[in-house]
N, C-alpha and C positions, 0 to 999 in steps of 0.2 A: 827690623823693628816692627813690631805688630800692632795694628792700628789704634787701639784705646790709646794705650800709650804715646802716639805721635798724636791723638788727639788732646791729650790732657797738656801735654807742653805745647802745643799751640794755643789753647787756651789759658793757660798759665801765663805765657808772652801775652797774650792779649792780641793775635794774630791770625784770630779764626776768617777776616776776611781775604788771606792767603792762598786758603782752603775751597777750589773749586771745582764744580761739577761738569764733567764733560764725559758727556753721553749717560755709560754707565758705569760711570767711575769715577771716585773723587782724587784730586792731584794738591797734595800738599806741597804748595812753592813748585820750583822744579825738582825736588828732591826724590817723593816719596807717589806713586798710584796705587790706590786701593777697586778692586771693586766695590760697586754700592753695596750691595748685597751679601758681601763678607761678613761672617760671623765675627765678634767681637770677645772678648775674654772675660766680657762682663754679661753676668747670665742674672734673669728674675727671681728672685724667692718666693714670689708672691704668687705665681701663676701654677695651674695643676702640673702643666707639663714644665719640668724645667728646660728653658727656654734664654738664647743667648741673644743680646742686641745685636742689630745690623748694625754696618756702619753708618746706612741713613735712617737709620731711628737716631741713633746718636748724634749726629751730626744736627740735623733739625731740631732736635730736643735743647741739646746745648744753644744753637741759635739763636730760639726762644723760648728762653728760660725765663723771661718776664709776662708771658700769658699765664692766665688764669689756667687749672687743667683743664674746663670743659671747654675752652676756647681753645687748647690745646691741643685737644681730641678731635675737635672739629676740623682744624686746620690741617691735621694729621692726614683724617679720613678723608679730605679733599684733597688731597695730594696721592692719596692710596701708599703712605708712607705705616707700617706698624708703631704705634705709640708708648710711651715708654708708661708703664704702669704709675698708679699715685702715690702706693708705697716705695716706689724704688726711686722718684724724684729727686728727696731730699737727697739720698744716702750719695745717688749719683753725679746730681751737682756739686757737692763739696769735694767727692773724688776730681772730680773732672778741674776743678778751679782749683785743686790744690789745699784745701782747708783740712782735709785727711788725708795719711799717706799710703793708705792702703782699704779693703774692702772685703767683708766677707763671701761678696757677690763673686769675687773675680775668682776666675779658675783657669790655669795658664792653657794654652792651646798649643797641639803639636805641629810645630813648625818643620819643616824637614833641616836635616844636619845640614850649616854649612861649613867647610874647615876653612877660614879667613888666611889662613899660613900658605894655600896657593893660589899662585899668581896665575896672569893668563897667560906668560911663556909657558911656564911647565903645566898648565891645562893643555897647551897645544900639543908639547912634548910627549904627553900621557896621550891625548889623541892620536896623533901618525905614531905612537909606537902599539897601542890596540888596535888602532887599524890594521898597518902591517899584521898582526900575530891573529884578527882577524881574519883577514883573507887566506894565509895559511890553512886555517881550522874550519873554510868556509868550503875552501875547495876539497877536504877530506872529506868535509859530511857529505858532499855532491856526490863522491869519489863511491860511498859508500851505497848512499840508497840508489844510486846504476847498477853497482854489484846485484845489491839484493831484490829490487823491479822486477819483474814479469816483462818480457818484452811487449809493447803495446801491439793491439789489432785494430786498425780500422777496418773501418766496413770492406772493404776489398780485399785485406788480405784476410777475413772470417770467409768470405767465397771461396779462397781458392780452394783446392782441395788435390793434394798430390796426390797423382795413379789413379784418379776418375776423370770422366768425362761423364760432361751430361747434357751432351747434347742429344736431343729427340729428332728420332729418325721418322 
């Protein structure tokens, strides 16, 4: 589940004091850890560069959402937290409480694939059987740069030098 979204239904329950901060990361219930500084799915319109909220811009914002914005802003910058713009207030509070069901703002984020249909027997299964097939394929490639290597010289054996001497008489 990606963060906006466990933020908007915590908020929707009325549950944001669930929602706590440790360290650098925030931990919804025992369920869900974010880092702070997680991009979020919700990006500014308003700003030159298009630019994506943190999860503690969010987080704070939604908090308090009863200051005024330049008590907002302040509170912000005293925290050294980035602040959610004035035009993007409205649109993102009502997202966030549930008053809209969706946003122009939001643009989904690539999450990596996960297939839910295996379990951690047959993760382990697929483990010791790559392993195995592994070590096979590990000890060929070995098998192979020995073949093809130069045999190494250290400094002793660059000295010797067969059918001279040099010793000084």
């Amino acid at each position: 589940m990606d963060p906006l979204t466990l933020l908007r239904e915590y908020t929707i329950r009325n549950a944001l004091d669930k929602i706590v901060r440790v360290n650098d990361e925030f931990r919804f219930g025992t369920d869900y850890s974010f880092p702070a500084t997680i991009e979020t799915a919700y990006r500014s319109k308003h700003v030159q560069q298009t630019r994506r909220y943190t999860l503690e811009t969010l987080v704070h914002f939604i908090t308090n959402p009863h200051l005024k914005h330049t008590d907002y802003i302040q509170n912000a910058r005293a925290l050294r937290i980035p602040a959610v713009t004035l035009p993007d207030r409205k649109p993102l509070l009502d997202y966030l409480t549930g008053k809209v069901q969706s946003s122009d703002s939001i643009l989904p984020l690539d999450f990596p694939n996960i297939n839910p249909q295996i379990t951690n027997l047959d993760r382990n299964v697929q483990n010791d059987a790559s392993h195995a097939v592994g070590l096979e394929s590990e000890n060929k490639a070995i098998e192979l740069i020995m073949a093809k290597e130069k045999p190494i010289k250290d400094r002793e054996t660059m000295l010797v030098f067969k059918k001279r001497d040099f010793i000084v008489c």
